[in-house]
C-alpha positions as CSV (number, residue, x, y, z in Angstrom):
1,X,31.7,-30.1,16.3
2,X,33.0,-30.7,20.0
3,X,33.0,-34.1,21.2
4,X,33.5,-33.3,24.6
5,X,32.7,-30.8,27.2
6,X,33.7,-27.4,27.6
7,X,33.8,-24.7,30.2
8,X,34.9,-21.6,30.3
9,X,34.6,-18.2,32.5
10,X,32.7,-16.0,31.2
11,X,32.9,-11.8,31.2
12,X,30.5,-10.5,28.8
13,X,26.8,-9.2,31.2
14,X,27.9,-10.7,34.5
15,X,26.8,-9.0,37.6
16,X,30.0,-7.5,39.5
17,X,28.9,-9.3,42.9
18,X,29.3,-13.4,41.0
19,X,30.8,-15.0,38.9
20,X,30.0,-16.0,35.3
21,X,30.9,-19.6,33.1
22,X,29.4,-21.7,30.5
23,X,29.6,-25.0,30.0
24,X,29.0,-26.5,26.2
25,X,27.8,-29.9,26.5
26,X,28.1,-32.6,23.6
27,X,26.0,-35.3,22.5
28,X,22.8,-34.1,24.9
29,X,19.8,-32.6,24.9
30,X,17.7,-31.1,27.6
31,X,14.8,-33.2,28.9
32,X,12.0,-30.9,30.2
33,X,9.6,-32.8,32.2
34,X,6.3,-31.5,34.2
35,X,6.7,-32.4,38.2
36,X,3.3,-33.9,40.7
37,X,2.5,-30.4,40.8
38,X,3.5,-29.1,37.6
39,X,6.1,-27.3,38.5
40,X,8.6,-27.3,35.1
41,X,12.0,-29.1,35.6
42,X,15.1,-30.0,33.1
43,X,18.0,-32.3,33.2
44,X,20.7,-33.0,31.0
45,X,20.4,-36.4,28.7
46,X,22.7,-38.0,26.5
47,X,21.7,-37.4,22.9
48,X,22.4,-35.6,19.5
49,X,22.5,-32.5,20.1
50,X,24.7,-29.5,22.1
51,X,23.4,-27.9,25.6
52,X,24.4,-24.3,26.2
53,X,24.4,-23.3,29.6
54,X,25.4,-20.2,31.3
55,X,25.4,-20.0,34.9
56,X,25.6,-16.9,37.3
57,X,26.7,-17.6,41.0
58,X,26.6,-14.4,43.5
59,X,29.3,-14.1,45.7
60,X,28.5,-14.5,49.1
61,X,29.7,-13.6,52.2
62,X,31.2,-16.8,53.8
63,X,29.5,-17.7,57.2
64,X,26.0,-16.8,56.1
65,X,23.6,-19.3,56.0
66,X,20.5,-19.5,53.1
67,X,22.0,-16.8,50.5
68,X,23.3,-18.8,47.5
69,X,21.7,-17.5,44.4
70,X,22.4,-18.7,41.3
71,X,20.8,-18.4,37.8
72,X,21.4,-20.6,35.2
73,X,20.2,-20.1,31.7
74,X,20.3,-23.7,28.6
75,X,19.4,-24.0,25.4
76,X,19.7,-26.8,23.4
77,X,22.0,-26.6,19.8
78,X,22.2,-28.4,16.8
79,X,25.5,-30.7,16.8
80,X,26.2,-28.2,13.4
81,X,25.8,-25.1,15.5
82,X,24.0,-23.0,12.3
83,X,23.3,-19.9,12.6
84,X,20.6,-19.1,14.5
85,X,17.9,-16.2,15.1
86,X,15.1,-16.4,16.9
87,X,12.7,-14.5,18.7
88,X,9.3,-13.6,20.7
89,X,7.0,-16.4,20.1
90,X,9.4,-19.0,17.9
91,X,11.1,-19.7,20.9
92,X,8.8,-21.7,22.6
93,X,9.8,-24.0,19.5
94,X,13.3,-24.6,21.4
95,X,14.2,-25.8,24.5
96,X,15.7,-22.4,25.8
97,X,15.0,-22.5,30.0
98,X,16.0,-20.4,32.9
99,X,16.7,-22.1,36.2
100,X,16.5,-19.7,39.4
101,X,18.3,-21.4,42.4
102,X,18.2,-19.4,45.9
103,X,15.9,-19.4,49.1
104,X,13.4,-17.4,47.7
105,X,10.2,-19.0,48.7
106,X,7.7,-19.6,46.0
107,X,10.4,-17.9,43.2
108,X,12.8,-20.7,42.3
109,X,12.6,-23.6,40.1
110,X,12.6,-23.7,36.1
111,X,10.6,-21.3,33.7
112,X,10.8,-21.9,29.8
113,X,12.1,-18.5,28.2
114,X,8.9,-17.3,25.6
115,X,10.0,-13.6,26.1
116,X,13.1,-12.7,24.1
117,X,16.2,-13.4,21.5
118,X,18.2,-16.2,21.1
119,X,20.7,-15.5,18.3
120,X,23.8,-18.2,17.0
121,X,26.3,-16.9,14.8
122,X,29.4,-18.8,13.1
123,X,32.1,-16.0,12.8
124,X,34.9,-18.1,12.2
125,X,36.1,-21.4,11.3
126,X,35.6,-22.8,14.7
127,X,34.6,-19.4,17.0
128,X,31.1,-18.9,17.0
129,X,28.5,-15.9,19.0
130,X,25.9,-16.9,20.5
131,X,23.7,-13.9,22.4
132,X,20.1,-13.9,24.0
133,X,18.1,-11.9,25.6
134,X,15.4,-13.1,27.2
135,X,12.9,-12.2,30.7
136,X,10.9,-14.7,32.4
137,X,7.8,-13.4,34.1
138,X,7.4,-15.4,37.3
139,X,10.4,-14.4,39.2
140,X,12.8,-11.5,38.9
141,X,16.1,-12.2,37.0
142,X,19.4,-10.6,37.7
143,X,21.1,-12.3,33.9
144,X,18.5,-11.5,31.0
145,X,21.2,-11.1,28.3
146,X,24.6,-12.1,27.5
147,X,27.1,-11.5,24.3
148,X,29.4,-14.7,24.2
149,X,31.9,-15.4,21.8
150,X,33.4,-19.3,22.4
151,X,36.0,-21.5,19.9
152,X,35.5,-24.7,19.7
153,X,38.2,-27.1,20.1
C-alpha cells in the first residue's frame, strides 16, 4: 500500500512527439460530477482509495500560441490494488475517465471510458501491471492503451 504520492515517467505507448508520466495518488478517489450543461467533469478528493493517472503532453514548438494538447487518462484503485480485469460494459461500474485538454473547439473536456480493458495485475511483492485499452467516441484520442509496470515504495 503507498501512503504517499508517486510519479514516474513513463515509456511504454507514448507518442514520440510528448512526453508520458503517471502519477499514483493515495488515499483518494475521483469525484465525477455533471456541469450546468452536463458536460462530465472529475477532480481528485481525499478518500480510501488509489487514483491512477496517466498523462500524455505533446511537445510543442516554443513560441506558438493555442497548441498544448494533453490527454490524461484515471481510474480509481482499491487501496489493496487486487487484481483486476475488466472489460466492455463492466466498466462503466468504475470510475475509469479520459480527460482531453487542447483548443479544439467543441472536443475537450472529460468522457467516461465504456469502450475497452482495464486490467491490474500483482506480479511481485510490491511491482504490479496495470494495462488498459480503452476509445472514447466523442473526440479522437492519440493514447488508447498503455502496458505499465510500477513498484510501490
Amino acid at each position: 500500500m503507498i501512503s504517499e504520492k508517486q510519479e514516474f515517467n513513463s515509456s511504454s505507448y507514448c507518442a514520440e512527439d510528448g512526453v508520458c508520466s503517471i502519477e499514483l495518488i493515495p488515499d483518494s478517489s475521483l469525484d465525477l460530477k455533471k456541469g450546468t450543461l452536463g458536460e462530465l467533469y472529475a477532480t481528485v478528493e481525499e478518500g480510501e482509495n488509489i487514483v491512477f493517472k496517466f498523462t500524455y503532453k505533446k511537445t510543442i514548438p516554443e513560441g506558438v500560441m493555442d497548441a498544448q494538447y494533453i490527454e490524461e487518462v484515471y481510474a480509481e484503485l482499491d487501496p489493496n490494488l487486487s487484481d483486476i480485469n475488466i472489460s466492455g460494459k463492466e466498466l462503466s461500474n468504475v470510475k475509469f475517465i479520459y480527460n482531453r485538454i487542447c483548443y479544439c473547439k467543441g472536443q475537450t473536456g472529460f468522457y467516461k471510458i465504456n469502450n475497452g480493458n482495464l486490467f491490474v495485475k500483482k506480479t511481485a511483492a510490491k511491482t504490479y501491471n496495470i494495462q488498459f485499452e480503452s476509445k472514447v467516441k466523442e473526440v479522437p484520442q492519440i493514447v488508447t492503451r498503455i502496458n505499465e509496470t510500477f513498484i510501490l515504495e
